[in-house]
C-alpha positions as CSV (number, residue, x, y, z in Angstrom):
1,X,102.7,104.1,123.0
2,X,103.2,105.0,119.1
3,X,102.2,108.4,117.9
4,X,100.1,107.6,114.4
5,X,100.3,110.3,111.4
6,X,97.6,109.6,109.2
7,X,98.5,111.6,105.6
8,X,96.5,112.9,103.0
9,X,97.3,109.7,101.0
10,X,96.6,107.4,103.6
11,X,93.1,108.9,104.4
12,X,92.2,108.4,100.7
13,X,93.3,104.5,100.4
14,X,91.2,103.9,103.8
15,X,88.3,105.6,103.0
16,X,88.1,103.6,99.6
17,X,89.4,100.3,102.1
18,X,86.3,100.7,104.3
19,X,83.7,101.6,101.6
20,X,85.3,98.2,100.3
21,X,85.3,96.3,103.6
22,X,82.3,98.4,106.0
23,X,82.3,95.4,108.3
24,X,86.2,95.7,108.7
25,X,86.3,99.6,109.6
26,X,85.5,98.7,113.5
27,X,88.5,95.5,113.1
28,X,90.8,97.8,111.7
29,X,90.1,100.7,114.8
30,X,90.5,97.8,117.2
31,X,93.6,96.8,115.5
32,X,95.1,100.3,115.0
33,X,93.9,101.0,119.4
34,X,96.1,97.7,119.8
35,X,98.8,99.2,117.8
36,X,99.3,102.1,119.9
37,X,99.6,100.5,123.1
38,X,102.0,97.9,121.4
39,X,103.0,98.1,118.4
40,X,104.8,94.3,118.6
41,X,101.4,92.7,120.3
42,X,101.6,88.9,119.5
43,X,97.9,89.4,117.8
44,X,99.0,91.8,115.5
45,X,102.0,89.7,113.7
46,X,103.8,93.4,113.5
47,X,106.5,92.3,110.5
48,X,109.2,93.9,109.0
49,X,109.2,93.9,105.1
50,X,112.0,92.8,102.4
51,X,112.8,93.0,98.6
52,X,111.2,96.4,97.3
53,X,109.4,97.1,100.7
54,X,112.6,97.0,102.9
55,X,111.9,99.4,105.7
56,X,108.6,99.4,105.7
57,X,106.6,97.6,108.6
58,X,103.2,95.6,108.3
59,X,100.4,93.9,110.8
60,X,97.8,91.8,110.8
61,X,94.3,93.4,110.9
62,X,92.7,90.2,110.1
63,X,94.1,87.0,107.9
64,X,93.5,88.4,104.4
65,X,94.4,91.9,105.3
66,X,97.5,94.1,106.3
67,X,98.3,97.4,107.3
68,X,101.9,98.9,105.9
69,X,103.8,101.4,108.3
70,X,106.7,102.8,108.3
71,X,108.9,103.8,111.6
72,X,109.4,107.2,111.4
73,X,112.2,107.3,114.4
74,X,114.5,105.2,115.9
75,X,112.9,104.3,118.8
76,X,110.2,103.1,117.2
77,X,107.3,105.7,118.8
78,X,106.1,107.7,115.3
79,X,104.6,105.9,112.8
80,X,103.3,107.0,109.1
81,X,100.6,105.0,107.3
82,X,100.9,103.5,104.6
83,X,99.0,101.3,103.0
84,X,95.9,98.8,103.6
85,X,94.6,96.2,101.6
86,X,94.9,92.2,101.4
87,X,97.8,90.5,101.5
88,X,98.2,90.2,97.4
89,X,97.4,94.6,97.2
90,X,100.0,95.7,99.7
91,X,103.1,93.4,98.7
């Protein structure tokens, strides 16, 4: 299991996200339950990204959309949020 730190600037880009998307919040709680238990689920497409976003982390919440994370230790078990949006806002 992954320990989740949700910042102040986080909270703000998903509380605009789910105004946005309202029929997405309870996909992305799913998603983010998922992520806890396994952070590398095959349903979740957990990816590591390149170029300007090397180090950071995304997954799948649905096709269109992504959540970025970053590892906060080596073994992988804290996590900081990032960023969520579709593919084409996050990258």
């Amino acid at each position: 299991m992954v320990e989740i730190v949700w910042d102040k600037k986080f909270i703000q880009l998903f509380k605009k996200w789910s105004k946005k998307h309202p029929d997405l919040v309870e996909v992305f709680k799913n998603r983010l339950e998922l992520f806890v238990r396994d952070p590398f689920h095959p349903q979740l497409k957990t990816h590591s990204l390149s170029g300007i976003l090397k180090g950071l982390w995304a997954f799948h919440i649905t096709y269109e959309y992504r959540l970025v994370f970053k590892f906060l230790d080596k073994k992988k078990k804290v996590v900081l949020l990032i960023d969520v949006g579709s593919h084409d806002e996050v990258y």
